[in-house]
PyMOL commands that place a pseudoatom at each C-alpha (Angstrom):
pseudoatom trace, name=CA, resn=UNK, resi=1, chain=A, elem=C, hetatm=0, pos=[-35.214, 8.947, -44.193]
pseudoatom trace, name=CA, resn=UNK, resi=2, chain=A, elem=C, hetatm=0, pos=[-31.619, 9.596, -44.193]
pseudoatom trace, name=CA, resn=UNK, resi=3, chain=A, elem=C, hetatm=0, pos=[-29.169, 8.442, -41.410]
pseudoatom trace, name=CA, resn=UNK, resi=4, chain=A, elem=C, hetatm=0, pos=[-26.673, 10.463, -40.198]
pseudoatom trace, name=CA, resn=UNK, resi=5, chain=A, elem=C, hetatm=0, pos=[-23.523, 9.330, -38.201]
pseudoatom trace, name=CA, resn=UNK, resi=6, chain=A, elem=C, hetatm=0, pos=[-22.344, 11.911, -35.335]
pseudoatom trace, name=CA, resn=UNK, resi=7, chain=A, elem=C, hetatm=0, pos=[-18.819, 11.481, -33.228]
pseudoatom trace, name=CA, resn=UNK, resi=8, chain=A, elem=C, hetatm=0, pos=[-18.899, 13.264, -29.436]
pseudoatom trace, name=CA, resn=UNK, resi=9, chain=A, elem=C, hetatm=0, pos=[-15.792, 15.695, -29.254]
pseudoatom trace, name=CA, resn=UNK, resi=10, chain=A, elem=C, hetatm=0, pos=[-16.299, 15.335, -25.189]
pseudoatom trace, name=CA, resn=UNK, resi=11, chain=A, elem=C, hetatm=0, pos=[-16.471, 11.318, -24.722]
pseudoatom trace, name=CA, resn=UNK, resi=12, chain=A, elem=C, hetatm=0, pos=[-15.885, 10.131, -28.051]
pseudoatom trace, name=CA, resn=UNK, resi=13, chain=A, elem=C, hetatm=0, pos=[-18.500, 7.982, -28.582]
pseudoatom trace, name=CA, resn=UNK, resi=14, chain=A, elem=C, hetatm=0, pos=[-20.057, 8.027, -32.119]
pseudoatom trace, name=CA, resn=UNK, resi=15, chain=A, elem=C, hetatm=0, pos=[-24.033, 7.649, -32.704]
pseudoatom trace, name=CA, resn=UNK, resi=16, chain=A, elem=C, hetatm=0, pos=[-26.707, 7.600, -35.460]
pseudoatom trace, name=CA, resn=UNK, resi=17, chain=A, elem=C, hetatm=0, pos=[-29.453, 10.041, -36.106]
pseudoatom trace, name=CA, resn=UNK, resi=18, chain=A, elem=C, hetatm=0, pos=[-32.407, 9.892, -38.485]
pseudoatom trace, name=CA, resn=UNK, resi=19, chain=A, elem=C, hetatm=0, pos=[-33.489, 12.993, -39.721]
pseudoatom trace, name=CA, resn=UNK, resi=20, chain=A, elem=C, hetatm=0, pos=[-34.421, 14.331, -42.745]
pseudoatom trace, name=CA, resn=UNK, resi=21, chain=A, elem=C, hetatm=0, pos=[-32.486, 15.795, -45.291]
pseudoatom trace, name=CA, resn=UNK, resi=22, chain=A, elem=C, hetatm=0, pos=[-33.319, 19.485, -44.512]
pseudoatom trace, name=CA, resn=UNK, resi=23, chain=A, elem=C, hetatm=0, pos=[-32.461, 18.857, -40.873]
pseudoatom trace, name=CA, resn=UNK, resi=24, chain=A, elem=C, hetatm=0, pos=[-28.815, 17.536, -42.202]
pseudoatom trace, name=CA, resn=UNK, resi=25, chain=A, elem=C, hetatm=0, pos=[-26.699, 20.216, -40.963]
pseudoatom trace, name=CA, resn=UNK, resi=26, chain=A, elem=C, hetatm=0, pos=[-28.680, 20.489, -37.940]
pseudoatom trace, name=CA, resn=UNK, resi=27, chain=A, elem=C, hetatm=0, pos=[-26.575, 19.551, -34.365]
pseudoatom trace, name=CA, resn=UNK, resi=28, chain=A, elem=C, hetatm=0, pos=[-26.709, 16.436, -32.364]
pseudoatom trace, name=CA, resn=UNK, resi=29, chain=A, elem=C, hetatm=0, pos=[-26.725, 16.001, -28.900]
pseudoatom trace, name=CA, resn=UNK, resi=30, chain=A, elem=C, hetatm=0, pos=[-24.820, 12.626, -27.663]
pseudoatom trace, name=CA, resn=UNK, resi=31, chain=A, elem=C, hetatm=0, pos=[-26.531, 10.207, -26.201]
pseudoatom trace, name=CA, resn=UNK, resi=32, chain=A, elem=C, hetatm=0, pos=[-24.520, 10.922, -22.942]
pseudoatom trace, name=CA, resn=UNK, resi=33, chain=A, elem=C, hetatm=0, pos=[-26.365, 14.673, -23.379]
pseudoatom trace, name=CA, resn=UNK, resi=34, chain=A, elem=C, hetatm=0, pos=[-22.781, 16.466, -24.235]
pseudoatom trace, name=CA, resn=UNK, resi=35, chain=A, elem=C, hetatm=0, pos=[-23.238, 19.287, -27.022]
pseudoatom trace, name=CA, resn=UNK, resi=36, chain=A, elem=C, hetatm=0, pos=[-19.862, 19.268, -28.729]
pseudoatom trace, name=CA, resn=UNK, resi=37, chain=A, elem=C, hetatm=0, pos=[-20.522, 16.948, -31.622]
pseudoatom trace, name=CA, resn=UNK, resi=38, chain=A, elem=C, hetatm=0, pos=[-19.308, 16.223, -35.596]
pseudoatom trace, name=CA, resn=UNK, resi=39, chain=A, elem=C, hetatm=0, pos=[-20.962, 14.938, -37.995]
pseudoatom trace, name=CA, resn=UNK, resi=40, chain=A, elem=C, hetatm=0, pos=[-19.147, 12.699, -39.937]
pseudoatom trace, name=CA, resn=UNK, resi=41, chain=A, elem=C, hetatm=0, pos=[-18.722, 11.289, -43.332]
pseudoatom trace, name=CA, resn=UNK, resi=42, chain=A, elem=C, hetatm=0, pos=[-20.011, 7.632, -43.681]
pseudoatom trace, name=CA, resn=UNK, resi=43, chain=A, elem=C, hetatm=0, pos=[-18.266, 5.484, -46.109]
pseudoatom trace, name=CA, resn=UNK, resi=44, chain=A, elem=C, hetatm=0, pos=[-21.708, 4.973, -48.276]
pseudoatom trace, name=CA, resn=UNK, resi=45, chain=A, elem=C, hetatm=0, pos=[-21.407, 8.822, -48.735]
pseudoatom trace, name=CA, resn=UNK, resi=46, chain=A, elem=C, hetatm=0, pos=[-17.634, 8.197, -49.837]
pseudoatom trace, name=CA, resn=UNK, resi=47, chain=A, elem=C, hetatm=0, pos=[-18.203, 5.424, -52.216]
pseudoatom trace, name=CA, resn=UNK, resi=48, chain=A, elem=C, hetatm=0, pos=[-21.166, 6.666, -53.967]
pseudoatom trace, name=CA, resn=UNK, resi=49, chain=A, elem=C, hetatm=0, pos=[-19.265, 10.091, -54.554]
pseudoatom trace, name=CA, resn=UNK, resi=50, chain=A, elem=C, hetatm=0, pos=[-16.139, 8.376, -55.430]
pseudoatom trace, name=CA, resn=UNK, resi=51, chain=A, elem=C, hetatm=0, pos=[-17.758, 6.543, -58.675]
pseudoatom trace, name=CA, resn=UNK, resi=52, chain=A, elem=C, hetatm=0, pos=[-17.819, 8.170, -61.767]
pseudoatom trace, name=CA, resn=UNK, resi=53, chain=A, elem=C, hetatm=0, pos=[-19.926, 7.402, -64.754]
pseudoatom trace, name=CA, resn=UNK, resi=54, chain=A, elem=C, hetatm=0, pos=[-20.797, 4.071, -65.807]
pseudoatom trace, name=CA, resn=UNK, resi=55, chain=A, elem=C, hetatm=0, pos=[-18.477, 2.816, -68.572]
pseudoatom trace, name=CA, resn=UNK, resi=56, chain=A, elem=C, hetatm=0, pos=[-19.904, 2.568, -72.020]
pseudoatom trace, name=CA, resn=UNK, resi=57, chain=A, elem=C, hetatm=0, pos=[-20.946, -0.865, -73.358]
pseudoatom trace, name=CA, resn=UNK, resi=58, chain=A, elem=C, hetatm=0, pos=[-20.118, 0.330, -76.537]
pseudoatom trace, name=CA, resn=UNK, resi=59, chain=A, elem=C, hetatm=0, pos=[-17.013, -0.624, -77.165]
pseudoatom trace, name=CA, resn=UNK, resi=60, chain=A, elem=C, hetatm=0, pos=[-13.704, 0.643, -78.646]
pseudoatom trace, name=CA, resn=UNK, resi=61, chain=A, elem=C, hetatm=0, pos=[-11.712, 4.318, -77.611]
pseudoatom trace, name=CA, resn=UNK, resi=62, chain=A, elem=C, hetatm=0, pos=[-14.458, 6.404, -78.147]
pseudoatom trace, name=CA, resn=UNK, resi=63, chain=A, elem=C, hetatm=0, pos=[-17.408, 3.869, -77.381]
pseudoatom trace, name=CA, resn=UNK, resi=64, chain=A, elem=C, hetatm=0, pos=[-18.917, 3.525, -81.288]
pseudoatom trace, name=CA, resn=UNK, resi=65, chain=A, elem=C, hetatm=0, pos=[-16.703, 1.340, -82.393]
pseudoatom trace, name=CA, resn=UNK, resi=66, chain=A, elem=C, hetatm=0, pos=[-15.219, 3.400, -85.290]
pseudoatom trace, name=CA, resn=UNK, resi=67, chain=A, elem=C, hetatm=0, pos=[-11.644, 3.026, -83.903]
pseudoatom trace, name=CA, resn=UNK, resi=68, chain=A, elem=C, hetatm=0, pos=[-9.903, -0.010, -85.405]
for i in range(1, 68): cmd.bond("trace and resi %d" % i, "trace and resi %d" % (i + 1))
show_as sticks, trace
zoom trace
C-alpha cells in the first residue's frame, strides 16, 4: 500500500500516511489534529517520473547498427 507524505500548513510538521491509491487525494489530519494540510511530492515520485526510457543496447544512432 502506497505511502503518502503530508506537510501541516498550521505547525509545520510533515507526516506519513498509508492509504490506498483511491484514497490518494483524500485529506490528512496532522498528528497534532490541525486540518490545514498538503500533500506533498516525495522524491521517489520525482525520480521515477523524471526517467525516460531505457536506452537501447543496440547500438549505433538509430540502435540497429546500420549507421557507420
Amino acid at each position: 500500500m502506497p505511502m503518502y507524505e503530508f506537510r501541516c500548513r498550521e505547525c509545520g510538521a510533515t507526516f506519513t500516511v498509508q492509504r490506498p491509491m483511491s484514497d490518494s487525494a483524500a485529506p490528512a489530519s496532522c498528528p497534532q489534529g490541525h486540518d490545514d494540510t498538503v500533500r506533498l511530492l516525495s522524491v521517489a515520485a520525482l525520480a521515477r517520473g523524471a526517467s525516460g526510457p531505457e536506452p537501447s543496447s543496440g547500438g549505433g544512432c538509430c540502435g540497429g547498427g546500420c549507421c557507420g
